[in-house]
Structures are given as C-alpha cells and as structure tokens.
C-alpha positions in Angstrom: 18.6 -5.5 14.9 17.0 -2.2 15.1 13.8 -0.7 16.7 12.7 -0.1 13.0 13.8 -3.1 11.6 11.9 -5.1 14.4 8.8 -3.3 14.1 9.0 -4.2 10.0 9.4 -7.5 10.6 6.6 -8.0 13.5 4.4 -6.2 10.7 5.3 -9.2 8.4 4.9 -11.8 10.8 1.2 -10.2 12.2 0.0 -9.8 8.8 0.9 -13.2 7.6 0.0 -15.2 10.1 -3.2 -13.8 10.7 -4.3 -14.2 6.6 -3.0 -17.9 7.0 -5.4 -18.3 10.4 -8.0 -16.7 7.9 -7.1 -18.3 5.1 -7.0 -21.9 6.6 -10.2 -21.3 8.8 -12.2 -20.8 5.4 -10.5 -23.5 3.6 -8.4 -22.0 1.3 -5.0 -23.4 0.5 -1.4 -22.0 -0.5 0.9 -24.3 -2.1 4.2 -24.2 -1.5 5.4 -23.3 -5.2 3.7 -20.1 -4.8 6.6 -19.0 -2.1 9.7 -20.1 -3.7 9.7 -16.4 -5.3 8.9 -14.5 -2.0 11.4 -17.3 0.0 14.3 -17.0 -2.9 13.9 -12.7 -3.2 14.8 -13.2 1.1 17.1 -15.9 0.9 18.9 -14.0 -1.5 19.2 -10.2 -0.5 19.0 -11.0 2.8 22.4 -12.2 3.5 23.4 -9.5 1.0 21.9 -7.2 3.7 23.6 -9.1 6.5 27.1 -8.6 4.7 27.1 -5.0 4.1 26.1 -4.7 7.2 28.6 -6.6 8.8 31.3 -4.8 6.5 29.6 -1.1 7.8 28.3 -0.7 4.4 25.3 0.8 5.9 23.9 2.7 2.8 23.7 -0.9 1.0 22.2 -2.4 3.9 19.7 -0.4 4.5 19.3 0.2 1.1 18.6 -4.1 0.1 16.5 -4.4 3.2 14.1 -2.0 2.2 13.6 -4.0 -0.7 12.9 -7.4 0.8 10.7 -5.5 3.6 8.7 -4.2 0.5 8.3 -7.4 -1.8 7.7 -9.7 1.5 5.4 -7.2 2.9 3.3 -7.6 -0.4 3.0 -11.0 0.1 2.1 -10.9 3.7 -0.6 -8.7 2.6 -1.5 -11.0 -0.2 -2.6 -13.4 2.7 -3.9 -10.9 4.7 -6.1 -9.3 2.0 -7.5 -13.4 0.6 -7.9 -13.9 4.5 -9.9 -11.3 5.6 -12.5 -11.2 2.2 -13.3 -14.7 2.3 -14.8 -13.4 6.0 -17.6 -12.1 4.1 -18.7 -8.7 5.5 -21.5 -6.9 4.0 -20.9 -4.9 1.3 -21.3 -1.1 1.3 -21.6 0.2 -1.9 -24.9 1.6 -1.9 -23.3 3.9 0.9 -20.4 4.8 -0.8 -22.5 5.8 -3.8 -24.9 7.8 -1.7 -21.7 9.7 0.0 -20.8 10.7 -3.6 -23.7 11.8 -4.4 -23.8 14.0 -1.0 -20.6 15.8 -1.9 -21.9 16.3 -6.0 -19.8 13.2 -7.2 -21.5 11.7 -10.3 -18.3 8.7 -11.3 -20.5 8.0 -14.9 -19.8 11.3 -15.8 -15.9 11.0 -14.9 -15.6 8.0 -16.7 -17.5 9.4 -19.8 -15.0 12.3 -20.0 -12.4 10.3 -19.7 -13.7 8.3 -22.8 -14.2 11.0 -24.4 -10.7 12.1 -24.0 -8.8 8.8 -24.7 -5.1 10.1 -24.9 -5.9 11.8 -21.1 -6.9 9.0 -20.3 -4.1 7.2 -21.5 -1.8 9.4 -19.5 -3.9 9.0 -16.9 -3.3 5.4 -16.7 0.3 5.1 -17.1 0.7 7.4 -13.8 -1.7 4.9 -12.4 0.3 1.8 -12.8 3.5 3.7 -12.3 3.6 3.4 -8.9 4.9 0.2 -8.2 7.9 1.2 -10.2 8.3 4.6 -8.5 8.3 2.4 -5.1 11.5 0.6 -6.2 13.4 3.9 -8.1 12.6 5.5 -4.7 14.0 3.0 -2.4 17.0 2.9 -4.7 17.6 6.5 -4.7 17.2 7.5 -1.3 19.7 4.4 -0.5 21.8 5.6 -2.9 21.9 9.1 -1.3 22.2 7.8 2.2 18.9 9.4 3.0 17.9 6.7 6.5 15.2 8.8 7.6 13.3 9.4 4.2 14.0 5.6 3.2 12.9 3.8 6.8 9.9 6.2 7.2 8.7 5.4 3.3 9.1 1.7 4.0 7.2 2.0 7.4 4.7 4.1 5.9 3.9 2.1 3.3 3.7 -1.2 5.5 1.3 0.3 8.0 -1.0 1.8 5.6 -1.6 -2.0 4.1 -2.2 -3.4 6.9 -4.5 -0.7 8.6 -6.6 -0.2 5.1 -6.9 -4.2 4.8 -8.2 -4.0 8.4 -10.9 -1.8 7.4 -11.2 -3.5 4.1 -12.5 -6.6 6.0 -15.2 -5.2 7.4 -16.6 -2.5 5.3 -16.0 -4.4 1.6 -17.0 -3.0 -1.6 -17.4 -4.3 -5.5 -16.8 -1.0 -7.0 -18.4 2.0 -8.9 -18.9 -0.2 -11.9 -21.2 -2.4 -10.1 -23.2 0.2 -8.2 -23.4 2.7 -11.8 -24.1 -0.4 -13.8 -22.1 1.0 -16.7 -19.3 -1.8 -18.7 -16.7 -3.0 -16.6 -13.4 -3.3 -18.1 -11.9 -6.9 -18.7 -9.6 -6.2 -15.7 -12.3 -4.9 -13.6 -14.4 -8.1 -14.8 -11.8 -9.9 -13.7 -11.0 -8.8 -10.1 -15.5 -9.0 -9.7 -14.6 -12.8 -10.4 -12.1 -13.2 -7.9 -13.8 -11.1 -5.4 -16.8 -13.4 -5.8 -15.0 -16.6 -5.9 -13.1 -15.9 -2.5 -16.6 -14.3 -0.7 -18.7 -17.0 -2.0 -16.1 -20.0 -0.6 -15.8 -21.1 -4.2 -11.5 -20.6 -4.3 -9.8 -23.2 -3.0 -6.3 -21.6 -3.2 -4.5 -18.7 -3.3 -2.3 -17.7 -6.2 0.2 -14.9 -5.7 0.8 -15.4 -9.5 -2.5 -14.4 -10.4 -3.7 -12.2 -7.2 -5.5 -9.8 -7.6 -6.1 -5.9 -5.4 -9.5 -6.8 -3.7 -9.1 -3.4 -1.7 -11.3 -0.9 -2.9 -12.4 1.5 0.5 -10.3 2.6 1.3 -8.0 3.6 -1.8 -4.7 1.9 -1.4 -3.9 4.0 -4.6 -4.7 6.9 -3.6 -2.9 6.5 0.0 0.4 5.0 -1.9 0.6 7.6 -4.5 0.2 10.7 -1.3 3.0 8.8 0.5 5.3 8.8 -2.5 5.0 12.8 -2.4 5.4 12.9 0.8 9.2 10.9 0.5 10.8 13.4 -1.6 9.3 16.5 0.0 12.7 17.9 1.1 14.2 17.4 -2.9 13.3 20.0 -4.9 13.8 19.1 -8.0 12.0 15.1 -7.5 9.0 16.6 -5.5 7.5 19.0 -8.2 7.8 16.1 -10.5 6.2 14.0 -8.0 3.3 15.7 -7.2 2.5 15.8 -10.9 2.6 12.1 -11.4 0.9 11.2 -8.6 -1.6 13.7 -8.6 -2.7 12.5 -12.3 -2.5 8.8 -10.2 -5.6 9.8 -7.8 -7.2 11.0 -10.8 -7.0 8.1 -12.6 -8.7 6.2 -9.8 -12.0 7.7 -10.5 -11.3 8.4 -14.7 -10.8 4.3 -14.7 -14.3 3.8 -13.1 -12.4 2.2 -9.9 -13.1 3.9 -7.0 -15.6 6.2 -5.7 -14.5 9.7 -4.5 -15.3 8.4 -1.0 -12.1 6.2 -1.5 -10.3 8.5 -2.8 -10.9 10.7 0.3 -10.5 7.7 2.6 -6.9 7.1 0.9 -5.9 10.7 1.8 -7.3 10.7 5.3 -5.5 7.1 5.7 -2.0 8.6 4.7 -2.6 11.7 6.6 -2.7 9.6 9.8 -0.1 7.3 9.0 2.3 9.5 8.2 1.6 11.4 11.8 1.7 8.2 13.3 5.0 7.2 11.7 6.4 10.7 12.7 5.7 10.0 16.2 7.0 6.6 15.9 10.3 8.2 15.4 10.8 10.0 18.4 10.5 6.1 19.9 12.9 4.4 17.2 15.4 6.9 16.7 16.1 7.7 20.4 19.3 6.8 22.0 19.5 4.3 24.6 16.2 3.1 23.9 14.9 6.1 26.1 11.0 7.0 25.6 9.6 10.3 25.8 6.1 11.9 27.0 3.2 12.3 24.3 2.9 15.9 23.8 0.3 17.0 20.6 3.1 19.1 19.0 5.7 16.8 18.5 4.0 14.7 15.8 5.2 17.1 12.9 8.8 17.3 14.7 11.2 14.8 13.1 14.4 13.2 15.2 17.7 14.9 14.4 19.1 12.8 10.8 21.4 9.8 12.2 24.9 9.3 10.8 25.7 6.2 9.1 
C-alpha cells in the first residue's frame, strides 16, 4: 500500500468512526440497508483495483481506486456531517449576515437579479450541480492519461477539504441566507431547513444516505470543490480555460440560488487555498523515495515532487 493510499484510507476510517461515535451518542441510528450500496461499490471495484494492480496495470488501478476513495469518502462524511449537527452548536447567521454587510454584500439583491434573469439563472444552476459529474469525468480522464500526481492530489484534496470544513461546520453552524433575509425558500432549501432541524432538535432517529441531505453551509463546500476542480487541470490548456468558466459560474450560483452568504463563499476559497498548500507539502512526504522525510522550509509548499513513472 502506498503512503497516499494509507493516508486516504485513515481519512475514511477517522471520519467514519467519529460520525458513528457522534451519531450513536445522540441516538441516531443507521441501518444496515443503507450500506449495501457503499459496501457493494468497494466490494466490487476494489478487487478490480487489486487485479490491475497485481497485473502492473497501474493506470487502471489507480484510476478505480480513486473512485471508491471518492464514493466511500462521501459516505464517511455523510456520518461525519449527521454526527457532528446533531451536537448542536449555536448558530451564526446573524454574524455571517453582518460580515456581508461589512464588505457591501446585500444576497436579496443577488437573488432578485437572478430572478429577474431566469435563463442566467438557469445556467447558473446547471454549473452548480455539475460538479459531482465533473468529479467522476475528471478522475476518469486524468486515469486515462496516466496523470498520478494530478489524480492522487485531486482525490486527497478533495477528502481533506470535507473533513476540515465539516470540522468547522460543527462548531460554527448556520441555516442559510434565506433564513436570516426572510425572503421564500425554495422547496429544496425548505427541505434541507427540515432536516437541519430534525437532526439539531434530536427529533431523527436515523440516518438515510438515500435521502441525505448537504447540512454544510460555512464554510462553502461548493465553492472549495468547484476551486479545486480548476486547480486539477491547470497544466491542460485546453480543459483549464473551460474549467474556470464552469466553475466560476458554480461560485456564482451559490449566492444567485440564495444559498450561501458571500462570507462562505470566501471561506470556501480560503479553505481550498490552504488545502491545496497543505496537500503540496504533503507530497514532498508521500512521493519521496525510501520513505525519507525532509526539513520544513516556507518555499517548498508551491514546489511539486518530480512526476513518478508507472
């Protein structure tokens, strides 16, 4: 196993066993029908993985246990996210709204334009939800092109941005714009209130990763996903321009939906921003031969390992 694959996996195991401590110690079951998807998408690919592996298939390897690190990670954090809300922090909204209004942020007035522009807005939307998809076209692609370093430090990214932005989740949690701006929520927006409620108040009794829903809202998970997407095909030039565009319209959309405050959105960027030095250190440490360490030194978090043969 590698350094990276190890970290991946301690990821998965921290992040689920502390949401089933949490989940448990507030009463809130999981049934076991609600794994056989999780448990049959690893039983499955995994030996997959394991073969290709075995036959020095690497690009398939790595390429399949990307996947399963992404679609187990997500329900890890599923756990994790039902765990730590049913803690029951205070919320900060009123804080959040204030710090908008510091820095000239009025979200009504987003959202009103955005009404009032309804095929935007459209558009808008679709490069909102497009990012799950993007997240499995990009691990295919840069499998499929043998890129390691891109792929593993994607994955990695994206695992230790959910579990660092559910961390501060926990204990800063927020309704939403909606709530604090009393204008309409939307059904889905009505929807996640409910379940936010339910778990916070000790009135759900189980978890459904059917039916979950994204209790996150500081900081934006969006926002931090869509920067890290960029950020994997920086060194294409054809992908990245074409990137930025759809992710770009993706941070917008988290204010023109009524979603998140501009605080989250700049929470999400400062979040990516200091995983993605972190992650860059963190290959200097699991790319190194031997398993050699090296001393810190401040200039060698935007200096990336030499690209490792399959």
């Amino acid at each position: 196993m590698s350094r990276d694959t190890a970290l991946k996996t301690g990821l998965c195991v921290f992040t689920a066993a502390l949401g089933l401590i949490l989940l448990l110690a507030n009463g809130i079951a999981i049934t076991t029908y609600e794994l056989i998807t999780p448990l049959g998408v690893l039983a499955v690919l995994g030996p997959c993985a394991a073969f290709y592996h075995q036959r020095q298939s690497e690009q398939l390897a790595m390429t399949l246990l990307s996947v399963i690190f992404v679609m187990i990670f997500f329900t890890c954090f599923t756990f994790f996210m039902y765990g730590g809300t049913s803690l029951g922090f205070p919320l900060i909204d009123a804080p959040l709204k204030a710090a908008d209004e510091a820095i000239g942020v009025h979200l009504p007035a987003i959202v009103a334009w955005a009404e009032a522009h309804p095929r935007i807005a459209s558009i808008l939307q679709i490069a909102y939800d497009s990012v799950l998809p993007q997240t499995l076209v990009l691990v295919l692609l840069l499998g499929f092109l043998g890129d390691k370093l891109s792929l593993e430090g994607f994955v990695r990214q994206f695992m230790l941005v959910l579990v660092l932005t559910g961390l501060v989740f926990i204990f800063v949690p927020a309704e939403g714009p909606f709530i604090a701006y009393a204008f309409e929520p939307t059904a889905h927006q009505s929807k996640y209130l409910a379940e936010l409620h339910a778990v916070r108040g000790g009135e759900l009794t189980a978890v459904s990763l059917r039916n979950a829903e994204g209790l996150v809202t500081f900081p934006s998970f969006h926002t931090s996903w869509a920067i890290l997407l960029i950020y994997a095909v920086r060194n294409y030039r054809f992908l990245f321009p074409i990137s930025v565009i759809l992710n770009s319209m993706c941070i917008a959309a988290t204010m023109t939906t009524g979603w998140h405050y501009a605080t989250d959105v700049i929470g999400g960027i400062l979040m990516a921003a200091f995983v993605i030095l972190l992650s860059r250190r963190m290959e200097l440490h699991l790319y190194l031969p031997n398993g050699k360490s090296i001393m810190f030194q401040p200039w060698t978090l935007c200096r990336r390992p030499e690209h490792q043969p399959f």
